[in-house]
Phi, psi and omega in degrees: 000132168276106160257180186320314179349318237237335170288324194295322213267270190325336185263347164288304176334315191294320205291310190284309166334313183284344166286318202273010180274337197282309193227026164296004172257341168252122173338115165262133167233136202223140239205085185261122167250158204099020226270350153267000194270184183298344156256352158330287221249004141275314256259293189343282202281333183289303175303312200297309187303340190232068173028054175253178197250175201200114183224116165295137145274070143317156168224143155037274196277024173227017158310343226238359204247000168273174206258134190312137157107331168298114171271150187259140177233095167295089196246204169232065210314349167312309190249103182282339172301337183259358145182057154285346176269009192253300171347249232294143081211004169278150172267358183233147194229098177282116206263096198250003183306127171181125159013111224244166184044068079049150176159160203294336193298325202261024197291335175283357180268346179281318140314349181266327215223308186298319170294328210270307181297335183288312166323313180291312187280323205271301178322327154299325179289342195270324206278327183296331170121347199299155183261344177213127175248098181262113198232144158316114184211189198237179191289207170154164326308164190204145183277335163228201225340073135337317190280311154297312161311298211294348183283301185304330174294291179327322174286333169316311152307338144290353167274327167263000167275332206273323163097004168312122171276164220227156151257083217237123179263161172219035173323184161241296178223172204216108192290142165143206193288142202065022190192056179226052149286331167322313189325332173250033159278337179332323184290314197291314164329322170294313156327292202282321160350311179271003174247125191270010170282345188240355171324312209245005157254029180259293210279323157345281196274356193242181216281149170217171196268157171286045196234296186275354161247008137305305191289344170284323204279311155348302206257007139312298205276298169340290188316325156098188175314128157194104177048210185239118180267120183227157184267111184253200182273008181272297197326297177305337179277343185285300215296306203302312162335301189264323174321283149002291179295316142010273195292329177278357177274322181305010210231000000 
């Protein structure tokens, strides 16, 4: 049986399929900080393959660790002044700083370091001149890290006072090396899906692969500026999806 579910998911899947047929051809040049952490150092190598230019943002001792063909840029992520004059030419500034294994233990690092850095990338981007700001934030509402939620949210929101148009992914958890203990909720998820009292925070609240949220964030950016947008987890499962039809027609 097709449920509505299963219709929505295919005609997003279509709507993002039919953009990325729209701008698979032009050319970015993108300006990633986090650019060794973990969906960084996927992010890369997916933009370089399909011939966009690339300027890493790193510090010091993990220079040595950007992926070939990427150019590096030695900063502070903190500090914009250290390397807000390295942005241009790009036009787009994908912001991936953050905490790294998010947990409630960890709420003063999210205000010391995750917030603080969203300030910094958009003072850099604004001063640089970029036209699309893409940035990773978490699902919401959630019954738990609050501390966290409540950060991404602030960033969110300094994102849309900045008047940059923006891009905002919203995942929950993000599958993939070092991060697959969720994996053996999959079933249960699948459960709640099919029960409409837990349906729509299952689908809300639920898992993507780091696969699909490369291919998500790619086909953000290949799409390019429009306002401010945002992606939730369906979104992302749709965008990863037609990227994905993409790639095998492109093949």
């Amino acid at each position: 049986m097709i449920t509505s579910y299963q219709i929505g998911s295919t005609r997003r899947a279509a709507h993002f399929e039919r953009q990325a047929a729209l701008v698979s051809m032009t050319h970015r040049s993108v300006f990633v900080t986090g650019a060794t952490g973990y969906m960084g150092r996927s992010l890369i190598p997916a933009l370089l393959t399909r011939g966009h230019s690339v300027r890493a943002l790193v510090g010091e001792s993990s220079a040595h660790r950007v992926f070939p063909g990427a150019e590096t840029v030695v900063g502070n992520a903190l500090a914009p002044a250290t390397f807000a004059d390295a942005i241009a030419p790009a036009d787009t500034l994908v912001h991936l700083i953050g905490t790294p294994h998010p947990s409630p233990a960890k709420a003063a690092s999210f205000q010391a370091v995750d917030l603080p850095s969203v300030d910094a990338a958009l003072t850099a981007a604004l001063t640089a001149g970029v036209q699309h700001f893409v940035y990773v934030s978490v699902a919401q509402p959630a019954p738990v890290m609050r501390a966290y939620i409540a950060v991404r949210q602030a960033g969110e929101a300094r994102i849309r006072s900045s008047g940059i148009a923006a891009t905002i992914l919203r995942p929950w958890y993000v599958l993939g090396p070092g991060h697959r203990w969720p994996y053996f909720l999959v079933p249960c998820y699948a459960i709640f899906e099919l029960l409409p009292p837990t349906r729509e925070w299952a689908r809300r609240l639920g898992l993507v692969t780091l696969q699909q949220m490369v291919r998500a964030m790619v086909a953000s950016i290949e799409r390019g500026p429009e306002g401010v947008r945002m992606i939730d987890v369906p979104g992302i499962r749709a965008a990863g999806y037609s990227a994905n039809v993409m790639e095998r027609r492109a093949s």
